[in-house]
Every structure is written in C-alpha cells, then in structure tokens.
N, C-alpha and C positions, 0 to 999 in steps of 0.2 A: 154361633161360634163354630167354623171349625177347625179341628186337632190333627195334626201327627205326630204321630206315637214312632219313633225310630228306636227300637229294643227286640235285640234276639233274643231274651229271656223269655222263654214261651210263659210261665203263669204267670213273672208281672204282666208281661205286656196285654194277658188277658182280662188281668183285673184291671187295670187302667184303661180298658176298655171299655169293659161293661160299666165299672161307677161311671163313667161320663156318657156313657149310652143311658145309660137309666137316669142322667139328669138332663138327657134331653140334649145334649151335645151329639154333634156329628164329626166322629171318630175314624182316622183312617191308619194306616199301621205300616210301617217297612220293617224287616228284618235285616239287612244287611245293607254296606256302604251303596251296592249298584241300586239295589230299589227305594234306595231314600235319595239317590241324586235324580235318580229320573222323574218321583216328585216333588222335591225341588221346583227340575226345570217345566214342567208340566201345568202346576196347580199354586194356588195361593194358601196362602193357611191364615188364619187369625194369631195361632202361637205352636210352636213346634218342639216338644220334646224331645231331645238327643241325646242319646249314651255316647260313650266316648270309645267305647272297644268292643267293636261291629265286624265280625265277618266282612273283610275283603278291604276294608280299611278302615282309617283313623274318624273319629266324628271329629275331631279339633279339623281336620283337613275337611269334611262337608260343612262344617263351622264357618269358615274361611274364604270355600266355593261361595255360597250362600250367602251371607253379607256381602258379597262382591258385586252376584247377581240380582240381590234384594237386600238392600241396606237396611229399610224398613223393619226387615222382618223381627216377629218375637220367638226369641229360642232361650230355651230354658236346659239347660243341664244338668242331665242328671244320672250320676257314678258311683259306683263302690269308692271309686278310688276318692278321700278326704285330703291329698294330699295338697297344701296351701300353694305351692307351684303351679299345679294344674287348675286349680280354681284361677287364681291371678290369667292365669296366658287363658284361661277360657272367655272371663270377664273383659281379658285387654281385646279379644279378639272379636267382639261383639255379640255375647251373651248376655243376655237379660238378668239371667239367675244361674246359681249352682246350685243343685238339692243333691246331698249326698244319702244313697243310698244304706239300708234301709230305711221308710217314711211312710208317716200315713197317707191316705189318697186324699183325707182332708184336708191337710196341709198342701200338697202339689195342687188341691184346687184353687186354697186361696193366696199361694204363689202366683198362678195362672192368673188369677183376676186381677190381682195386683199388679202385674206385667202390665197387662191388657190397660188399667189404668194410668199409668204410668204415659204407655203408646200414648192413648186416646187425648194424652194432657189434660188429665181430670185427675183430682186425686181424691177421689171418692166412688160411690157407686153409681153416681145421676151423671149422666150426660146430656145439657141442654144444647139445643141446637135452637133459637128463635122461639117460637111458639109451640116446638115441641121438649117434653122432657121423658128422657130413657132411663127407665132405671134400671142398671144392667143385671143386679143382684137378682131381680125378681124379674125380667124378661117382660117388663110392662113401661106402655108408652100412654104421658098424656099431653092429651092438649088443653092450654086454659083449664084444666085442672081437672079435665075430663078423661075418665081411663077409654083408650081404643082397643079393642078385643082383636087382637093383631093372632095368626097363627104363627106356627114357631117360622117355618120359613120365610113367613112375609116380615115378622120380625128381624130377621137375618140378613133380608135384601135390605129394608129401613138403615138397618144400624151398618152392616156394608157402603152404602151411600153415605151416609151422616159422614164415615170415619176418611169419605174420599169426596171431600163437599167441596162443588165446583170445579171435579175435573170428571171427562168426558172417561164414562167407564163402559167399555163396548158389551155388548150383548153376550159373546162368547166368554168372557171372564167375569162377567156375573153368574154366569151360568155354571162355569167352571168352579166359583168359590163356594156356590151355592150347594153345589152335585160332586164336584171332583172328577173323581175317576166312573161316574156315573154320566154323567155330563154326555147327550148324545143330540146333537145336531138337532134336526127339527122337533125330537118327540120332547128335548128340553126347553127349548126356546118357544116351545109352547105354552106350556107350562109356566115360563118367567113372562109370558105376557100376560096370563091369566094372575097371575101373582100382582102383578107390576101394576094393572087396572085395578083389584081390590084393594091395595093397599092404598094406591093414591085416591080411591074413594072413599073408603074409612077415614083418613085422613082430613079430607076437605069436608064431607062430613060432621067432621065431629068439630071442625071451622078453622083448622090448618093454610095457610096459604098453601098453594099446591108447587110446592116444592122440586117437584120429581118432573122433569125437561125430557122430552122424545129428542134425542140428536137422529135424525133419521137416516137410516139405511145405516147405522152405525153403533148407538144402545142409548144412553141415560144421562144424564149429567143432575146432581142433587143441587140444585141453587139457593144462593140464599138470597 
C-alpha cells in the first residue's frame, strides 16, 4: 500500500509516518497546498490523507482538484475542525471518510483499511481474484490453499494488478506506484522486471494460472 500524508503539523505528520513505516507501509508526506497538488498530479496513491487548512490553500479545494483528475481515488479527512457542515461538503465532495482530530493511529489504520475495502468492493479483509486469495490484513496470498512467500513489493505489484484487472497498466506507473517520488527510469524499471519475473514464478509455481500478460514495449495487463 502506498500513503500520502498531506499535514503541516510537523509531529502528527511524524507519527503517522513512522506507525505506517513500521508496519511496513510506504509513506510519502506534503506539507503544504503546492506540494500535495504536485503529487497529486505526479503519482498514484492507494488512499490519501488530507487536512483541510494547509499553508497556501484549502484541502476542500485539492479535494475537488483530485476527484476531478482521479475520481477513483481514496481520500480520507482528517481535521481539528468537527464541524457537521464541513464533514457533509467534504463527504458530498468525494471523501471516503472524515476522522476528526485528535485520534489514535489505530483507528485512522482501520479507517484506511476499511476505505481500501470498500474501493476493492470487498467488504472484508480477503480478496479473491480466480485461484488466487489475498488477504489484505495479514499481507499473504494463496493459491489453492497454498501460502506463496511473496516479498512486500512483489506483494504490492500482485495486489496493484488484481485491483486494475484487465486493463493495460504501462511500466512507468507501476513503477511510479511502486516507488513514487523514487521512481527513476532504467534503474527502476529494472527492478520491476526482476520483481514482475519472480512473482509470476512464485505464482505458477505454486499452480496459479499465469495471470500476469507482457503488453510489450508498453507494461502489464492482469488477465483473467
């Protein structure tokens, strides 16, 4: 999975870092309205935390931008301000959730998941795709009832594909959702091949149909 964290509160926005770094989430962070539109338009996110009163401007307005640009997306909000006005026009505006500040980290995780469930059109913690099952709580996939020892990023490409099954996902925004703002031309794209060949071996392996399609000169497509 990965996070942005859109919060000028320098020690939430540090603890909400580190719990999801240390549960193995990759986390990425803007402080103000201009560095959370640029990614926005830049990177994918799995679910995206938003404050609503950001140095340089409104989150209701990157709110707005952002389901415009990505209808899709999971955005979760989260404000001092409880006032029943701003939750309603956050919610009508295409928010996932409102969490009013302050709250535990446990709770905005199992906000997070529940979003995420919700997306995935599951309303649980397994995702079955054909002969594979994911379980998202515990970051373990099997097949035919066999656990596959996936690493966490090949896990992330897996469940990436699964959630974009049957459409053609080019190399650079795997790459991108994978890495983000890491994400660098060949020394990445090497890397997501070496990824992309163990996981679809692990898989066939363990006696998966081989799901994972080369569209060539172009990236991936997850068939079923």
């Amino acid at each position: 999975m990965r996070l942005l964290i859109v919060e000028d509160e320098k020690e939430l926005r540090r603890s909400i870092l580190e719990y999801f770094n240390n549960s193995g989430v990759d986390c990425e962070s803007a402080i103000d309205y201009e560095s959370a539109l640029d990614k926005f338009e830049l990177y994918d996110y799995d679910c995206i935390l938003l404050d609503l009163n950001l140095p340089g401007g409104s989150g209701l307005d990157l709110l707005r931008i952002l389901k415009r640009q990505k209808p899709d997306s999971a955005v979760i909000i989260v404000s001092a301000n409880d006032s029943l006005d701003q939750k309603l026009q956050g919610l009508d505006w295409g928010a996932d959730d409102y969490l009013t500040k302050p709250f535990h980290l446990s709770e905005l995780s199992a906000r997070i998941n529940s979003v995420l469930r919700r997306k995935s059109g599951s309303g649980s913690n397994r995702l079955v795709f054909e002969d594979l099952v994911i379980e998202l709580s515990e970051m373990v996939v099997y097949v035919k009832d066999e656990e596959v020892n996936l690493t966490k990023k090949e896990f992330d490409i897996l469940l990436y594909l699964v959630h974009n099954k049957n459409k053609v996902i080019t190399k650079v925004a795997l790459a991108e959702h994978i890495w983000g703002e890491y994400a660098d031309s060949s020394y990445s794209y090497d890397y997501l091949y070496s990824h992309i060949k163990n996981l679809r071996k692990k898989l066939v392996d363990a006696g998966s149909t081989d799901h994972i399609k080369t569209v060539y000169g172009v990236g991936y497509k997850f068939k079923a």
